[in-house]
NULOTOR-137589 format. One record per atom (N, C-alpha, C): residue in one letter; x, y, z. Coordinates in pm, whole numbers, padded with zeros to 5 digits, always signed. Example, Ala and Ser with C-alpha at 12.3 -4.5 7.8 and 13.67 -1.06 7.14 Angstrom:
2
a+01319-00569+00780 a+01230-00450+00780 a+01320-00330+00780 s+01285-00225+00708 s+01367-00106+00714 s+01290+00003+00787 
END
This chain:
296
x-01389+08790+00659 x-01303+08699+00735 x-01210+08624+00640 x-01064+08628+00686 x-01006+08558+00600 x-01014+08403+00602 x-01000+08316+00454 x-01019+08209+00482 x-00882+08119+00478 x-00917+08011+00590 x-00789+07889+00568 x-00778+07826+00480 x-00598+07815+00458 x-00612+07768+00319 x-00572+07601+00387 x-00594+07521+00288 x-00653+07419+00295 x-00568+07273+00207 x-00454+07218+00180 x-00377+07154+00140 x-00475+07010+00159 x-00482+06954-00005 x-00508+06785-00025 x-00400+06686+00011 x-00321+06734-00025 x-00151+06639+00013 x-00141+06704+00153 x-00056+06564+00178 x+00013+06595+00349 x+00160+06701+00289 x+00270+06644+00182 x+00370+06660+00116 x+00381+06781+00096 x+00303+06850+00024 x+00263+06968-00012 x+00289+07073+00087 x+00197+07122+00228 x+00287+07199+00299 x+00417+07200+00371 x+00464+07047+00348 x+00605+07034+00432 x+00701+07055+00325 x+00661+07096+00183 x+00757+07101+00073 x+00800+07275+00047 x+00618+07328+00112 x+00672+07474+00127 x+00774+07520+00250 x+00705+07459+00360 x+00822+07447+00517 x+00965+07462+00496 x+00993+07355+00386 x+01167+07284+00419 x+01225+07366+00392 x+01253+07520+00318 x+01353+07564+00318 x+01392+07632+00437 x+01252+07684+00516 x+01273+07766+00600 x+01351+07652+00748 x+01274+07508+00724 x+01303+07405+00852 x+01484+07402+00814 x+01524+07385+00701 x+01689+07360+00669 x+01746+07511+00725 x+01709+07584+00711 x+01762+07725+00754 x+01786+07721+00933 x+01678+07674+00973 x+01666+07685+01119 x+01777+07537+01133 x+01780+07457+01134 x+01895+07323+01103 x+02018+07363+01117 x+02014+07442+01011 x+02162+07474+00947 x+02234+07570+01074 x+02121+07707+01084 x+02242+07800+01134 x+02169+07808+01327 x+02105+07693+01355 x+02071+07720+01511 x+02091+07593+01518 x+02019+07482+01494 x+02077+07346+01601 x+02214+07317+01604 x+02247+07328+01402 x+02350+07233+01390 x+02490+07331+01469 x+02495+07468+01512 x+02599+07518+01555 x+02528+07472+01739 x+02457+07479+01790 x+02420+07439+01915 x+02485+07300+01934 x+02413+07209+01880 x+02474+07086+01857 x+02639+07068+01913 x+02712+07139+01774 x+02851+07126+01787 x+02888+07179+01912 x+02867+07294+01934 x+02916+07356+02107 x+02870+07267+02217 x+02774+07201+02228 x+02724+07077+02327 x+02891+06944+02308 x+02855+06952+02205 x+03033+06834+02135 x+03109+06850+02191 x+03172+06995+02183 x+03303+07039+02214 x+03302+07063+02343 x+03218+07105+02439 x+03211+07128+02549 x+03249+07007+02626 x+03230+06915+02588 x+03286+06729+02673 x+03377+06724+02556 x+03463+06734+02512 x+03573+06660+02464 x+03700+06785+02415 x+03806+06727+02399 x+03905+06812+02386 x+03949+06847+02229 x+03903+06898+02188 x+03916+06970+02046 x+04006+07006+01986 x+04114+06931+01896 x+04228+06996+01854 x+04190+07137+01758 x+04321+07211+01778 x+04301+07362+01712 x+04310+07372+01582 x+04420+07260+01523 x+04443+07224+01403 x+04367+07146+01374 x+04253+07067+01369 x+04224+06988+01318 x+04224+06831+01388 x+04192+06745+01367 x+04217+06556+01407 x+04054+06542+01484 x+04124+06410+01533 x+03996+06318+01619 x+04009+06398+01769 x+03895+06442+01760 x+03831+06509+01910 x+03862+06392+01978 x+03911+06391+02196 x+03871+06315+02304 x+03808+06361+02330 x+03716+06260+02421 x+03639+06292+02481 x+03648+06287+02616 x+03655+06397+02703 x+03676+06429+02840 x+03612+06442+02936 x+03451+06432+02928 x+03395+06435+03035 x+03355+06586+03108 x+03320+06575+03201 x+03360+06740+03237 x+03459+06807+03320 x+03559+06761+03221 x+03687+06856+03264 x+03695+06947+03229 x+03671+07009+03102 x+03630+07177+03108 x+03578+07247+03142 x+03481+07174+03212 x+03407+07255+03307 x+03474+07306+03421 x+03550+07140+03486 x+03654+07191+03601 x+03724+07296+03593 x+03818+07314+03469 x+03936+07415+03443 x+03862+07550+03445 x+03682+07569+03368 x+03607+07682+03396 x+03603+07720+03534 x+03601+07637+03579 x+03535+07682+03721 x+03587+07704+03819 x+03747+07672+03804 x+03862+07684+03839 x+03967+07790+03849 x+03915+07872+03736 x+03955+08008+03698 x+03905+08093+03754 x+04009+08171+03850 x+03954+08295+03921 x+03924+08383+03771 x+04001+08411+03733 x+03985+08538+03634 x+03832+08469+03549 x+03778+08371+03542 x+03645+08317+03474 x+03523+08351+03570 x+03563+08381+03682 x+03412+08416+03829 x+03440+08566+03785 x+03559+08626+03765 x+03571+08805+03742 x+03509+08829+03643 x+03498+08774+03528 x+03417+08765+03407 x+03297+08765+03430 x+03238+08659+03515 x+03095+08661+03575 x+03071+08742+03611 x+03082+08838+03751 x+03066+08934+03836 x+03060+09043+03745 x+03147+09075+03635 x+03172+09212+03546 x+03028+09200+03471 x+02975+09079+03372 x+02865+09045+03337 x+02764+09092+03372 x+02765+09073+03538 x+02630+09106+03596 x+02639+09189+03629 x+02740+09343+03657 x+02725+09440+03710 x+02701+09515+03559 x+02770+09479+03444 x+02748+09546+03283 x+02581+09476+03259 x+02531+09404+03264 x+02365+09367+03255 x+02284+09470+03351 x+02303+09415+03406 x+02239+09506+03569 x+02208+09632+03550 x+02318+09725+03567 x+02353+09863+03567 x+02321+09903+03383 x+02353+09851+03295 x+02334+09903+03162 x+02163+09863+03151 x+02129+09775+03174 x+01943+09785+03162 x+01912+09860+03212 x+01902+09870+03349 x+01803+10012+03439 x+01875+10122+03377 x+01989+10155+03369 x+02025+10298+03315 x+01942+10316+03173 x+01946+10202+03104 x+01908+10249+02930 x+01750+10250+02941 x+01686+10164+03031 x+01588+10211+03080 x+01506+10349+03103 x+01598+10330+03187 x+01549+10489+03264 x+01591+10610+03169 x+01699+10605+03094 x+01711+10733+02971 x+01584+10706+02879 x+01576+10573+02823 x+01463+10586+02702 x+01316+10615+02759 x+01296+10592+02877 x+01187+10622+02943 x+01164+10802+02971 x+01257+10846+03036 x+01241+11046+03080 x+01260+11101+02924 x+01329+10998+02823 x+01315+11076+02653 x+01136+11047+02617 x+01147+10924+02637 x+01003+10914+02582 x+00851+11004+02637 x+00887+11032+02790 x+00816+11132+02906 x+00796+11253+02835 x+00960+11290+02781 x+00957+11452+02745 x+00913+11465+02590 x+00891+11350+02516 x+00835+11372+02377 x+00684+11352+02367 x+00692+11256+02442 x+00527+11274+02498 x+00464+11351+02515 x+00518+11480+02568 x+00425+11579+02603 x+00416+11684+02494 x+00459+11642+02404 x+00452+11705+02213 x+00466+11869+02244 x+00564+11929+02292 x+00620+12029+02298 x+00671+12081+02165 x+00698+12202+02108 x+00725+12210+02005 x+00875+12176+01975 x+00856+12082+01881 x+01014+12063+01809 x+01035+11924+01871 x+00938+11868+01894 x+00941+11728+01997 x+00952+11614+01858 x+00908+11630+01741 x+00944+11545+01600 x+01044+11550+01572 x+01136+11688+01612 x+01279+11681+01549 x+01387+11580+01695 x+01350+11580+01766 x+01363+11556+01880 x+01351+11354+01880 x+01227+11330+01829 x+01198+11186+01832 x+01271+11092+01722 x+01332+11164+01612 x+01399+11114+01526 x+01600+11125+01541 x+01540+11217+01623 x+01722+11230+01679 x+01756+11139+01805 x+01652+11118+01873 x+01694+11003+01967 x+01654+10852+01905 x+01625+10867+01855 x+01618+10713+01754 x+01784+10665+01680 x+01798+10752+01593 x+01953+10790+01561 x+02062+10694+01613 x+02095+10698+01738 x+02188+10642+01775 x+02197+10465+01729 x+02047+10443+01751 x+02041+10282+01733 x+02046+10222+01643 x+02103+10317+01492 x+02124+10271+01371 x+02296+10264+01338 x+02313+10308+01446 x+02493+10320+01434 x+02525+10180+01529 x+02658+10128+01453 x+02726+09975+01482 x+02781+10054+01660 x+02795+09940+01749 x+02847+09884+01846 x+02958+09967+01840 x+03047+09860+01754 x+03200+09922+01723 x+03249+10049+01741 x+03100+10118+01629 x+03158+10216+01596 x+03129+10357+01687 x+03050+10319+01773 x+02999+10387+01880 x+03118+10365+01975 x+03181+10290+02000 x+03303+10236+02113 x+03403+10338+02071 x+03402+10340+01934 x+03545+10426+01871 x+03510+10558+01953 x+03400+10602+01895 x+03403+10752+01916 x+03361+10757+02013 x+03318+10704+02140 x+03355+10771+02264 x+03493+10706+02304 x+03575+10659+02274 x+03703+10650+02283 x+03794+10807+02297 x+03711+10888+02188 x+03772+10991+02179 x+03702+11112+02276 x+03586+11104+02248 x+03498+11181+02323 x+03512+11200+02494 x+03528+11054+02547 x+03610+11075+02703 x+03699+11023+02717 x+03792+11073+02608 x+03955+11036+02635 x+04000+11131+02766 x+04090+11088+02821 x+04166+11128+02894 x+04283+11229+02907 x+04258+11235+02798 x+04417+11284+02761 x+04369+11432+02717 x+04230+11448+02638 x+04221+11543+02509 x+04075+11596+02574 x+04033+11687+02536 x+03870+11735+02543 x+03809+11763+02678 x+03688+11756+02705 x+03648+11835+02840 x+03681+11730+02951 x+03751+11606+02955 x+03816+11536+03039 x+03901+11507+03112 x+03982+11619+02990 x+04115+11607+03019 x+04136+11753+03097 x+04022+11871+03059 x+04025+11987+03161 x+03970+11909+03297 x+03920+11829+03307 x+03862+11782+03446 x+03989+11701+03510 x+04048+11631+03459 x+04187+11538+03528 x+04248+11660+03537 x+04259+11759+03488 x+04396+11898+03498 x+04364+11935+03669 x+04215+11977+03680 x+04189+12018+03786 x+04166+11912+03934 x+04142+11808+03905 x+04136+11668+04003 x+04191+11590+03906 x+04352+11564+03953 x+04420+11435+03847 x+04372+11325+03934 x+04357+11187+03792 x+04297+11134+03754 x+04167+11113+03836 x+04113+11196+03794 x+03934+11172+03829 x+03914+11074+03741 x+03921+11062+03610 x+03881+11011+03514 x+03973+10936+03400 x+04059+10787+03412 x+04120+10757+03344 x+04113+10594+03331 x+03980+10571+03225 x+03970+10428+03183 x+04106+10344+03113 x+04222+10386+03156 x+04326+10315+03073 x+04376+10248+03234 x+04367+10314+03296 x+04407+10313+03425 x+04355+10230+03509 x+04199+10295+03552 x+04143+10224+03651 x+04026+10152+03582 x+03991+10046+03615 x+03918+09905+03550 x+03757+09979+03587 x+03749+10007+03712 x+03567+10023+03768 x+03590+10180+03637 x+03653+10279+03588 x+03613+10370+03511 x+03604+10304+03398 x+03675+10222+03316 x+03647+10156+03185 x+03523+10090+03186 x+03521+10011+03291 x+03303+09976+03304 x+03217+10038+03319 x+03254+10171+03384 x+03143+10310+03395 x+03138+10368+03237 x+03270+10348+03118 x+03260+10408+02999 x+03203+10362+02934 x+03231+10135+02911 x+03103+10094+02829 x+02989+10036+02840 x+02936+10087+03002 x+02810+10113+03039 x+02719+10183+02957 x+02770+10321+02964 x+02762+10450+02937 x+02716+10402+02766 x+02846+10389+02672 x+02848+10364+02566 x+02726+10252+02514 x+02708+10162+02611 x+02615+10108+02574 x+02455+10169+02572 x+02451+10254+02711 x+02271+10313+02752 x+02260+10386+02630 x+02408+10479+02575 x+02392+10573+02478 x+02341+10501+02334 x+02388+10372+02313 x+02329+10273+02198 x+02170+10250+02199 x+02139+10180+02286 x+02024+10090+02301 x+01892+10219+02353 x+01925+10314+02455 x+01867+10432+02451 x+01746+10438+02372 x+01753+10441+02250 x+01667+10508+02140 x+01578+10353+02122 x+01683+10249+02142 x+01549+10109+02119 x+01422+10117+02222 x+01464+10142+02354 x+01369+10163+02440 x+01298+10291+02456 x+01353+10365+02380 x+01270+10520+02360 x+01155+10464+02285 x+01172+10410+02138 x+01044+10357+02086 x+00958+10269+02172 x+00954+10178+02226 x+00856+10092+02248 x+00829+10209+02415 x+00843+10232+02424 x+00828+10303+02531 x+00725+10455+02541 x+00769+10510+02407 x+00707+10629+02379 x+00560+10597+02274 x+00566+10458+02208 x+00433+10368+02170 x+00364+10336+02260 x+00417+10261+02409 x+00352+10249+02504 x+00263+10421+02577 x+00328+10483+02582 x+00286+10621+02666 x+00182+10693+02542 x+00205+10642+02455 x+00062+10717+02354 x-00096+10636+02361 x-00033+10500+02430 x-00140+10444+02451 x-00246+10451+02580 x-00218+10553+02650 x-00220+10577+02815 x-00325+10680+02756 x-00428+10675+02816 x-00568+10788+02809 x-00574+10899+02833 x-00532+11020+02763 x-00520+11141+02786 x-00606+11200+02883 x-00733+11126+02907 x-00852+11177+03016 x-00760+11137+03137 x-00689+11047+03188 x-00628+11032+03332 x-00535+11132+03334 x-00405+11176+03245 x-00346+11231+03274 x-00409+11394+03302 x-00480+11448+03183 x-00605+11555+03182 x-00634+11539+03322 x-00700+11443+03372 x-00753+11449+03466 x-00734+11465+03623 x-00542+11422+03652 x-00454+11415+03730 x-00406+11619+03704 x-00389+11660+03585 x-00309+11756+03578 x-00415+11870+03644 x-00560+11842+03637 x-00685+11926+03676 x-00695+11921+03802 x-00630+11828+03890 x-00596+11847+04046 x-00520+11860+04104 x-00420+11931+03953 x-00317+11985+04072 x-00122+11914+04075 x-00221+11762+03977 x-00015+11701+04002 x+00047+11717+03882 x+00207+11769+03897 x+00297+11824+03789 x+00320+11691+03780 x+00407+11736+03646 x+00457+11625+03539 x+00529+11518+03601 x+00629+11481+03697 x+00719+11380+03770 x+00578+11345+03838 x+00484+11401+03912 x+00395+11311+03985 x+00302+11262+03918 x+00228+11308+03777 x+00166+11198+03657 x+00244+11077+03603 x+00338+11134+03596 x+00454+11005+03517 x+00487+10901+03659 x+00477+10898+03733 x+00475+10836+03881 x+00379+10766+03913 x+00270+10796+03910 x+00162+10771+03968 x+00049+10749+03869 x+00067+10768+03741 x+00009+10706+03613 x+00063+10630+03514 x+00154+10714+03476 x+00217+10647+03345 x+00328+10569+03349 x+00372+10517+03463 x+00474+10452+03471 x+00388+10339+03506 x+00287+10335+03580 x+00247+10190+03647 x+00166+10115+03514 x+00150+10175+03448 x+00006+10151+03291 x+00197+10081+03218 x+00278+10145+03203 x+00371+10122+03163 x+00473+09911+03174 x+00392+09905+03318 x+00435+09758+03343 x+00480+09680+03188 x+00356+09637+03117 x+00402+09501+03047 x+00509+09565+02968 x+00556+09671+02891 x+00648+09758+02805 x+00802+09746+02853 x+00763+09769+03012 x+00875+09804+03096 x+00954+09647+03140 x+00871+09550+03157 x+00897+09427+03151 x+00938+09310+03027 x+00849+09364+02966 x+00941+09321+02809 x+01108+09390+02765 x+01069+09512+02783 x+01206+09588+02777 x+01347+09536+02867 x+01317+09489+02996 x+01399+09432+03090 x+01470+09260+03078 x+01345+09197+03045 x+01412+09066+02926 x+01526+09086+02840 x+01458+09175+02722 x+01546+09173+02607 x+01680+09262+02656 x+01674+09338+02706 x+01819+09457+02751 x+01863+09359+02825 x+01825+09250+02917 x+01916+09171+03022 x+02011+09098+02899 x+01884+09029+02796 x+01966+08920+02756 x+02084+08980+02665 x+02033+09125+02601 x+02117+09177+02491 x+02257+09253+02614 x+02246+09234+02693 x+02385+09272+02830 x+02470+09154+02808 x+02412+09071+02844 x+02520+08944+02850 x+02548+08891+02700 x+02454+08881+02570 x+02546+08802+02490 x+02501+08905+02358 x+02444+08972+02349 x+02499+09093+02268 x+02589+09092+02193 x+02540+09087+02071 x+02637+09142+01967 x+02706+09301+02027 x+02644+09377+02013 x+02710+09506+02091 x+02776+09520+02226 x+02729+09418+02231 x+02834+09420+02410 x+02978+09385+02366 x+02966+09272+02284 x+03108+09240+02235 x+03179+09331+02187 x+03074+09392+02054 x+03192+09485+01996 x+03221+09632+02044 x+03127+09661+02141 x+03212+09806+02255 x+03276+09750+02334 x+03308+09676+02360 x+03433+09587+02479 x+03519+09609+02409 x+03489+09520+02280 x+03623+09518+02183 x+03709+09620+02155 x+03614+09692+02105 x+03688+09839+02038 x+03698+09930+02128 x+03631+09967+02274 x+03689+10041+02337 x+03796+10018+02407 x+03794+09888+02540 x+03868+09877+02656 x+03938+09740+02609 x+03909+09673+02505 x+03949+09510+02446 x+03979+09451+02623 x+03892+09463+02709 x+03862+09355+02849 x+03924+09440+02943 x+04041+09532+02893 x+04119+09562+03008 x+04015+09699+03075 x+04124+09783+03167 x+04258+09693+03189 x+04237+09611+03338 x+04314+09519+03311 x+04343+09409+03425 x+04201+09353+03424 x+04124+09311+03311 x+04020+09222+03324 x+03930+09316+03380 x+03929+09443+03389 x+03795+09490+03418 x+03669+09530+03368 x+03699+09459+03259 x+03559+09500+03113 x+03551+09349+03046 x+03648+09225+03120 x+03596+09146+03043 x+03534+09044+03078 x+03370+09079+02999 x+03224+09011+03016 x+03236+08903+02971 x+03163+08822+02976 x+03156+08658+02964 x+03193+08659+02816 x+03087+08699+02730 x+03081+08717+02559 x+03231+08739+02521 x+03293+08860+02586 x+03431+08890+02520 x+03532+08762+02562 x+03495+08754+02670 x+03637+08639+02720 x+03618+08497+02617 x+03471+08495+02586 x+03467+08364+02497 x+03522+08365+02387 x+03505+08481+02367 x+03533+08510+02208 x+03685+08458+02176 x+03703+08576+02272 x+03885+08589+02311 x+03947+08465+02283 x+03916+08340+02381 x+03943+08237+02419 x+03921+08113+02325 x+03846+08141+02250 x+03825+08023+02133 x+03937+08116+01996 x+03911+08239+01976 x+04009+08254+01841 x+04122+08342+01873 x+04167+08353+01980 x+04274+08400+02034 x+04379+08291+02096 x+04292+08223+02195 x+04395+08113+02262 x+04339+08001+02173 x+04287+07969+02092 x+04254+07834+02018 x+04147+07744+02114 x+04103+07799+02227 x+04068+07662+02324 x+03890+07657+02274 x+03891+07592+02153 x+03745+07587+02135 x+03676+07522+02204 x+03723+07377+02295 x+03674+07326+02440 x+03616+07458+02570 x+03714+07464+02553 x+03716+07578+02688 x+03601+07689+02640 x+03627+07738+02564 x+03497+07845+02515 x+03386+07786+02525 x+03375+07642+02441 x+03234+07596+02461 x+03152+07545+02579 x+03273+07522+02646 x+03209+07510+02780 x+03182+07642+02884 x+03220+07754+02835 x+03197+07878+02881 x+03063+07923+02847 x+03017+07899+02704 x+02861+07921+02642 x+02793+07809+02650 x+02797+07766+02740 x+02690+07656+02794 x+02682+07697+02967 x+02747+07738+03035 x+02735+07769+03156 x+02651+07976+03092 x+02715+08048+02979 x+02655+08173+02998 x+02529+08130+02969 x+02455+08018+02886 x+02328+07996+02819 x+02227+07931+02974 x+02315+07915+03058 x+02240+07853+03159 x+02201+07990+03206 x+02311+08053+03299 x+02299+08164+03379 x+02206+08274+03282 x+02145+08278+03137 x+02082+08347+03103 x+01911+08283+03126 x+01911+08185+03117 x+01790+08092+03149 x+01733+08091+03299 x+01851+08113+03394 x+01790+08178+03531 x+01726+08268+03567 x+01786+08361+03476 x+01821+08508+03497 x+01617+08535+03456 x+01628+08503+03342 x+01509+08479+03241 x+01380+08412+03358 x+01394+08286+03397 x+01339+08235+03518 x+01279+08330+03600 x+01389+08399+03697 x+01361+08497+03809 x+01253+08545+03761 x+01292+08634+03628 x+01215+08755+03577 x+01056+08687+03547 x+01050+08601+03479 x+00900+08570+03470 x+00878+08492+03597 x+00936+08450+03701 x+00864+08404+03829 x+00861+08490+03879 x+00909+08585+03941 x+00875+08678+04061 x+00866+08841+04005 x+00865+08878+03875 x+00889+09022+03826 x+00746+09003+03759 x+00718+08935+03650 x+00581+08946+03602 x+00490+08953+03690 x+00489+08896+03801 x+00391+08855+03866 x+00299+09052+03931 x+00431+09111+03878 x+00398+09270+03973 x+00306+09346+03844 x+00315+09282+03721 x+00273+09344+03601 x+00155+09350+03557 x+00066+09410+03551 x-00072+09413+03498 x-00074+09418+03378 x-00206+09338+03278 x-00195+09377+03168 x-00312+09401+03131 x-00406+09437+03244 x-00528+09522+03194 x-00528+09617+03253 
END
């Protein structure tokens, strides 16, 4: 058994603490902090003495049609990109599971994707379902424009949907395909000895044993939808919001809006309303979603 270690001075462990307590200071309150600041008062771009305004930025937020379109895009890019990346890393993890031959070369190639940047994933399906060039552009030849994210806004959100399940994919393949090794080969053995094929084991066994995996997974993909580093930068680099605002998620418009239009007010009061609506969101899920989850 390991033993506790045991400090004579009080001084002593808070002297080992402090670098790590100044770290947490430095790069989480003290930037929280400031965005709480700026969010009530009006922030010059250049520089001077901040007013303080009350919540009028909130008004001008809330005021903005194109700021509720931002919302709505949010929750249909959260929404739709979790269950989809879901449900791919889940039927990958199903089919490696069943250790078919060549299923190792297989488990390291769907991992793959999740070591490649956001960005740079945005680029290259930029090219990949361009419109113009490649097996897309034989599909618009034969039904014009079936397919043209420059064009129509709901196809640019179907692309960095897409671009995104194709990212995150392989994150939920792992914890997912860890989870399904942990499932008792005697039930499934034992299901396959009476008779039920593979979609009705994975149904009726391994998906329900699957709960706490599948619920952890749905947290983190919600929250990594809305403020995501990668959400930002496949917005960015594929559709940069357009067109006509139909790709742009809360994260991008903030971004946009504090080092594009200068309005570091206005932004900050944008990431204090997304930090709420993620805290709901979060809410729901452990009030009424855990509650379906077993963890024995």
């Amino acid at each position: 058994m390991e033993k506790r270690a045991v400090f004579n001075s009080w001084w002593l462990p808070i002297l080992f603490a402090l670098p790590q307590i100044l770290l947490i200071l430095l790069f989480f309150y003290w930037p929280a902090l400031a965005v709480m600041k700026w969010a009530f008062t009006l922030e010059p771009p250049f520089g001077g003495a901040a007013e303080f305004v009350g919540l009028t930025n909130f008004d001008e937020v809330f005021s903005d049609p194109f700021y509720w379109n931002s919302v709505a895009v949010s929750l249909v890019f959260a929404l739709c990109g979790t269950c989809f990346t879901i449900l791919v890393g889940l039927v990958l993890a199903i089919a490696v599971d069943r250790r078919l031959p060549g299923s190792g070369l297989f488990r390291f190639l769907y991992i793959l994707p999740y070591a490649i940047a956001g960005p740079a994933a945005g680029m290259a399906f930029r090219f990949i379902l361009s419109p113009e060039r490649g097996l897309m552009a034989s599909v618009n030849a034969a039904f014009p424009d079936f397919w043209n994210p420059a064009k129509y806004g709901s196809h640019a959100l179907i692309l960095v949907i897409v671009i995104f399940a194709w990212k995150w994919a392989g994150y939920t393949f792992i914890f997912l395909l860890a989870g399904l090794q942990s499932v008792p080969r005697s039930l499934t053995e034992a299901a396959a000895m009476d008779g039920a094929g593979p979609i009705r084991r994975a149904i009726d066994i391994q998906v329900p044993l699957l709960a706490p995996t599948l619920f952890f997974l749905l947290v983190i993909m919600m929250t990594e939808g809305f403020v995501g580093s990668d959400t930002f930068g496949i917005v960015h680099s594929t559709t940069s919001g357009g067109p006509n605002h139909g790709t742009e998620v809360m994260v991008f418009r903030i971004v946009d809006e504090a080092f594009k239009g200068l309005n570091y007010s206005g932004a900050s009061a944008q990431s204090i309303v997304l930090i709420g609506l993620i805290m709901v969101f979060t809410f729901i899920q452990f009030r009424f979603i855990e509650k379906r989850v077993h963890y024995k």
